[in-house]
ZALO-951156 format. One line per field, with one value per residue: x, y, z of N, C-alpha, C, O in turn. Coordinates in steps of 0.05 Angstrom, whole numbers, plus 5000, padded with zeros to 4 digits. Layout:
N
n_X: X;...
n_Y: Y;...
n_Z: Z;...
ca_X: X;...
ca_Y: Y;...
ca_Z: Z;...
c_X: X;...
c_Y: Y;...
c_Z: Z;...
o_X: X;...
o_Y: Y;...
o_Z: Z;...
This chain:
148
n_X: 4403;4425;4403;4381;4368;4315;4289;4284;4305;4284;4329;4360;4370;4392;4368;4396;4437;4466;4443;4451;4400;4357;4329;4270;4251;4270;4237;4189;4175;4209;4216;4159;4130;4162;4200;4259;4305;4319;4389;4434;4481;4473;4431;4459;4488;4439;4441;4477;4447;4398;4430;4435;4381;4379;4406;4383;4330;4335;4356;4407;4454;4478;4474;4431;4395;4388;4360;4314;4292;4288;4248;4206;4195;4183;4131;4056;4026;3976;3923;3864;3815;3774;3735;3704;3654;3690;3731;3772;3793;3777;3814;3882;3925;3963;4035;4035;3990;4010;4060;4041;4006;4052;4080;4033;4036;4096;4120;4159;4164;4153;4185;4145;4164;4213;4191;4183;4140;4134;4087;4029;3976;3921;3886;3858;3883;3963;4004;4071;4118;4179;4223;4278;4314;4361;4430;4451;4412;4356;4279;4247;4169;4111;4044;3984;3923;3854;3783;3752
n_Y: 4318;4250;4204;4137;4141;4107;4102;4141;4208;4263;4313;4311;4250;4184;4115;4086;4118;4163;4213;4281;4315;4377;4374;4377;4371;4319;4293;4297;4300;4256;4215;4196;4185;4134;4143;4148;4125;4122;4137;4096;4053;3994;3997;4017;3977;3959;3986;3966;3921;3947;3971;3936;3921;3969;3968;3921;3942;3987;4010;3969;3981;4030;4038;4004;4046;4083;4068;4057;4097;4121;4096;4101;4161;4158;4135;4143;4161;4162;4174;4158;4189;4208;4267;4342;4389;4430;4410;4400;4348;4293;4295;4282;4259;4201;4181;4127;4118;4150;4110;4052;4071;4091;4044;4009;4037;4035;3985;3981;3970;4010;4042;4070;4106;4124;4168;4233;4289;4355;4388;4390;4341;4361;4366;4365;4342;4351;4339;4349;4297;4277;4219;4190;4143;4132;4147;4184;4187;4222;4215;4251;4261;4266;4266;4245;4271;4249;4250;4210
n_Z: 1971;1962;1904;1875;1802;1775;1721;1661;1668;1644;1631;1680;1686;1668;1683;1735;1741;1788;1837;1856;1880;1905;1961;1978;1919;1912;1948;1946;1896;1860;1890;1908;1854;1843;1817;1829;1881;1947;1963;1992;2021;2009;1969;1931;1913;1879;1831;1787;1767;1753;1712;1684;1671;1635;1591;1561;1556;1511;1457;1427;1381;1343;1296;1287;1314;1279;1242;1257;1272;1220;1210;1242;1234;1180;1190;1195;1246;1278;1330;1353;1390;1451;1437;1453;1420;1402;1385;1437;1482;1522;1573;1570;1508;1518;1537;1532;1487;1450;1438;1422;1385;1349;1342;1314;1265;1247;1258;1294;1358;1411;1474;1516;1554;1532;1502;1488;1504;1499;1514;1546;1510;1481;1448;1383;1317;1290;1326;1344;1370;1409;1399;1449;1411;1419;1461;1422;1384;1362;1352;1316;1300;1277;1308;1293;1319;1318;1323;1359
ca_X: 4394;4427;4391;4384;4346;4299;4277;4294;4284;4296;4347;4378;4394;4383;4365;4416;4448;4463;4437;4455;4386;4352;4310;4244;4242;4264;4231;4155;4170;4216;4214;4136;4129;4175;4223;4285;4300;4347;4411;4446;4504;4455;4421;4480;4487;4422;4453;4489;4425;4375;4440;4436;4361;4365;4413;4367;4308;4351;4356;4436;4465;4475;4459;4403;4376;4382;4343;4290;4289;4273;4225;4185;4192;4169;4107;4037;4016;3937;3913;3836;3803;3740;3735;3682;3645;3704;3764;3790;3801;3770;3828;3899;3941;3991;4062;4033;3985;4030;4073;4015;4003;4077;4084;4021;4038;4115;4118;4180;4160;4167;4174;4129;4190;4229;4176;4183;4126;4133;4061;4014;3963;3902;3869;3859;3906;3982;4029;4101;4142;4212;4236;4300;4323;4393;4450;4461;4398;4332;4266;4225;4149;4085;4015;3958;3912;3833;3758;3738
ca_Y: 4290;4231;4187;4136;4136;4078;4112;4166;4234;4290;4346;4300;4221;4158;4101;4077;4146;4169;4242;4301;4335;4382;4351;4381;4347;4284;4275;4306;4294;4232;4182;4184;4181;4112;4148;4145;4110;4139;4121;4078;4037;3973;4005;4027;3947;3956;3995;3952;3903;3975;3986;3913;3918;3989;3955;3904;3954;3994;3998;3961;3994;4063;4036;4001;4061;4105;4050;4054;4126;4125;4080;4120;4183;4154;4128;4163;4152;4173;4166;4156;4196;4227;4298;4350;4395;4445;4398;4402;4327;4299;4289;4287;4240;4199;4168;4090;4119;4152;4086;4040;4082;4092;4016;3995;4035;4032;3956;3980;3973;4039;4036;4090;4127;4148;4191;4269;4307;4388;4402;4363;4341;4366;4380;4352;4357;4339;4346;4335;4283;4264;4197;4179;4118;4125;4169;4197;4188;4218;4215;4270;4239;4279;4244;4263;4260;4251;4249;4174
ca_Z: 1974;1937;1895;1845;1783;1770;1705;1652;1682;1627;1645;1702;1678;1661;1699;1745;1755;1825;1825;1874;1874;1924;1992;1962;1891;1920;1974;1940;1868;1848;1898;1912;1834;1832;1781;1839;1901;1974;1960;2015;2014;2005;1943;1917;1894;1856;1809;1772;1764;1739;1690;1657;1647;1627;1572;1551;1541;1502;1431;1417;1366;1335;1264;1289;1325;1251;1225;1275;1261;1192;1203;1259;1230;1159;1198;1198;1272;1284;1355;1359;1427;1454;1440;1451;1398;1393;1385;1460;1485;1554;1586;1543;1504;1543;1516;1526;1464;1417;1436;1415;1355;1327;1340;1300;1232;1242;1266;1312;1387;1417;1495;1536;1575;1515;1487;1509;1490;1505;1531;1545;1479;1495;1428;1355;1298;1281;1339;1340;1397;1407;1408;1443;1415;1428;1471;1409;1363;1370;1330;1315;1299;1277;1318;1283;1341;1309;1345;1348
c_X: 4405;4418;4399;4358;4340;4293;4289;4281;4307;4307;4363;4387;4373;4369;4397;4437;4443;4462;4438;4421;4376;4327;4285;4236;4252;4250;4193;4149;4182;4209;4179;4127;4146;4197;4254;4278;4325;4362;4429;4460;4494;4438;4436;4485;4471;4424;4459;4469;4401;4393;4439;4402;4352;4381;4390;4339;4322;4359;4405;4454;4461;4459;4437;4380;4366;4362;4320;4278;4282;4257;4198;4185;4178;4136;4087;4022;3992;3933;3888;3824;3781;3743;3710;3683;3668;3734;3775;3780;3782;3788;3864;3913;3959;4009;4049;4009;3992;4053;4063;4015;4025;4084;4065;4028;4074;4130;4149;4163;4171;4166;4169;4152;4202;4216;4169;4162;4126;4119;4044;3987;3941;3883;3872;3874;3937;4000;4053;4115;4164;4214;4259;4302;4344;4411;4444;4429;4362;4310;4250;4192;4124;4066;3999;3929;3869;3811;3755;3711
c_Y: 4274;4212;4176;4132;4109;4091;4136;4190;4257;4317;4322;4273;4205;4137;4080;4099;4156;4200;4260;4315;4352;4369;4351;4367;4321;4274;4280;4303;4255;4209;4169;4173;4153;4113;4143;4133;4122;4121;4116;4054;4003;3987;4005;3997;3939;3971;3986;3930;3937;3980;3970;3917;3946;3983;3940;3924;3970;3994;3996;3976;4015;4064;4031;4026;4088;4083;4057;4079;4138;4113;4093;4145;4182;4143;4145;4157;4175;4159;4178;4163;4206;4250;4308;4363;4412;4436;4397;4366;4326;4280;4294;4255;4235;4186;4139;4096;4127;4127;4064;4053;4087;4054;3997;4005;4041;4004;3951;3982;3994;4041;4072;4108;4134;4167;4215;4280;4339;4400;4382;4364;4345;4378;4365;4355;4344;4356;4333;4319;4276;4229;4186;4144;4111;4152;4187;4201;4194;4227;4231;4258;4269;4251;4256;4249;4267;4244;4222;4174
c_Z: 1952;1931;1878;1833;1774;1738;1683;1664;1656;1645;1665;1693;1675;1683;1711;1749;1779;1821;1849;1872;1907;1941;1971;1937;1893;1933;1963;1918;1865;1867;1903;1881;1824;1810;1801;1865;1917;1968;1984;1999;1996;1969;1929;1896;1877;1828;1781;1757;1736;1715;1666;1638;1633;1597;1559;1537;1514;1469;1426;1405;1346;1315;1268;1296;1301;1239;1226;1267;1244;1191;1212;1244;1194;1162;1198;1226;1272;1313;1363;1384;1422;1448;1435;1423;1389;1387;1411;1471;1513;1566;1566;1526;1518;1522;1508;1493;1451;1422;1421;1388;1336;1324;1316;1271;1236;1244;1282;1340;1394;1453;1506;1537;1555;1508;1505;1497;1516;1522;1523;1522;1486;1463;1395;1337;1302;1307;1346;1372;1385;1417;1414;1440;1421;1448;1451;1392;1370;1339;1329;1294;1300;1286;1304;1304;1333;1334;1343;1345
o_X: 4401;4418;4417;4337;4356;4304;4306;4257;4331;4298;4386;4411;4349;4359;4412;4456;4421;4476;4422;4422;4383;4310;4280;4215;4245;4246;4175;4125;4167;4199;4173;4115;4144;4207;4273;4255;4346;4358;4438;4456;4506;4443;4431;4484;4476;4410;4450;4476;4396;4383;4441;4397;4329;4370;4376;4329;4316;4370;4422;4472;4440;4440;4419;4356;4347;4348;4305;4256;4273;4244;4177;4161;4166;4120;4095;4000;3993;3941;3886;3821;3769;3764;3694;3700;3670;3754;3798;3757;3772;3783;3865;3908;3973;4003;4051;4011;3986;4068;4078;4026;4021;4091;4074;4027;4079;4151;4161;4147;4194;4142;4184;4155;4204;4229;4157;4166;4120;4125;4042;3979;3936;3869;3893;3884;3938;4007;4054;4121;4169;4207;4270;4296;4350;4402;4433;4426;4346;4316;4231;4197;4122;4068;4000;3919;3859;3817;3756;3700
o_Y: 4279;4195;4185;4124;4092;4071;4150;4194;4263;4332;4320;4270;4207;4148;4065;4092;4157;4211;4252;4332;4343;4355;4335;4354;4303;4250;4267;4302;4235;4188;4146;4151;4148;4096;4134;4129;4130;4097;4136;4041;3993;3974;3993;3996;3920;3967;3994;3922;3940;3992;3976;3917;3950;3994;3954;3921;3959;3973;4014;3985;4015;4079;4045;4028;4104;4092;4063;4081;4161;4115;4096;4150;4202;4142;4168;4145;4199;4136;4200;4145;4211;4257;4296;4358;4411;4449;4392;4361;4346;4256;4311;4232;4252;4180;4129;4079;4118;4126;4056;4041;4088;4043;3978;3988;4060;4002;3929;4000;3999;4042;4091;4125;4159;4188;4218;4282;4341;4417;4365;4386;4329;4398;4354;4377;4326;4380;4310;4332;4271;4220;4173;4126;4088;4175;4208;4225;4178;4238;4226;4245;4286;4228;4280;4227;4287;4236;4213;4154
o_Z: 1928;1949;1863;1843;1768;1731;1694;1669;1653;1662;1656;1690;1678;1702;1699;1764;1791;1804;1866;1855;1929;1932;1953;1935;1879;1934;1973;1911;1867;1860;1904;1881;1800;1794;1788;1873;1906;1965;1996;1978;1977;1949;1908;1871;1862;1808;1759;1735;1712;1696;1643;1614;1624;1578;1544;1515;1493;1460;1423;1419;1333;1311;1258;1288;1302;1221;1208;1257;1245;1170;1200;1243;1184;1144;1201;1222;1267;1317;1375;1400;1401;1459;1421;1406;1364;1385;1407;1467;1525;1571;1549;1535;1530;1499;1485;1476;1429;1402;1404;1369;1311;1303;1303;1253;1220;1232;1284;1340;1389;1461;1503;1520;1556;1507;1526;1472;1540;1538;1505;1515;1505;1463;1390;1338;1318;1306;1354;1392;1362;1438;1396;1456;1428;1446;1458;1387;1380;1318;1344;1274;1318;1279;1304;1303;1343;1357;1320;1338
């Protein structure tokens, strides 16, 4: 099945990449999820539109993106949740709150979709995400995720 990506999808592409994948994870995973769309000759022209504003979100330039990098990774990001009596969470952390929380004590805007976290955060204490900010440049970021 060929698609394109509306979105970053880790392991396969960016947004605005046309992607060979199989029927099954297109047709049950990405496109009901809004991350890709069937690619047809007519789509094919939205491409070029998903590549400008995947520019624009985008952090510019390389230097800028080492900047950003020392900045986030010099940050102490804390993200305030419910948890029961043994430390386990009710429910987990999502990216829009370690986004929210690297943004308030690093005063870089961090958008949602770059941030990869490993497994999902499900418990109290200091765990590590990636941030890509660039092709080339990514940010490694301790959360320290407390009871509120």
């Amino acid at each position: 099945m060929k698609l394109i990506l509306t979105q970053e999808v880790t392991g396969l592409g960016g947004p605005g990449d046309v992607v060979e994948v199989k029927d099954g994870y297109g047709r049950n995973y990405l496109v009901p999820r809004g991350v890709a769309i069937r690619w047809t000759r007519g789509a094919e022209k939205t491409v070029e539109s998903i590549k400008a504003a995947r520019g624009a979100r985008a952090v510019r330039d390389l230097d800028h993106a080492v900047e950003v990098k020392g900045k986030l990774e010099a940050a102490q990001a804390t993200v305030s949740v419910k948890a029961g009596a043994e430390g386990r969470l009710f429910g987990s952390v999502t990216p829009a709150e370690i986004a929210d929380a690297l943004g308030a004590a690093s005063g870089e805007s961090v958008d949602k979709r770059t941030i990869a976290i490993k497994n999902p955060i499900k418990s109290l204490g200091a765990h590590t995400v990636t941030v890509r900010l660039h092709e080339e440049v990514a940010a490694t970021v301790t959360v320290e995720v407390v009871k509120a």
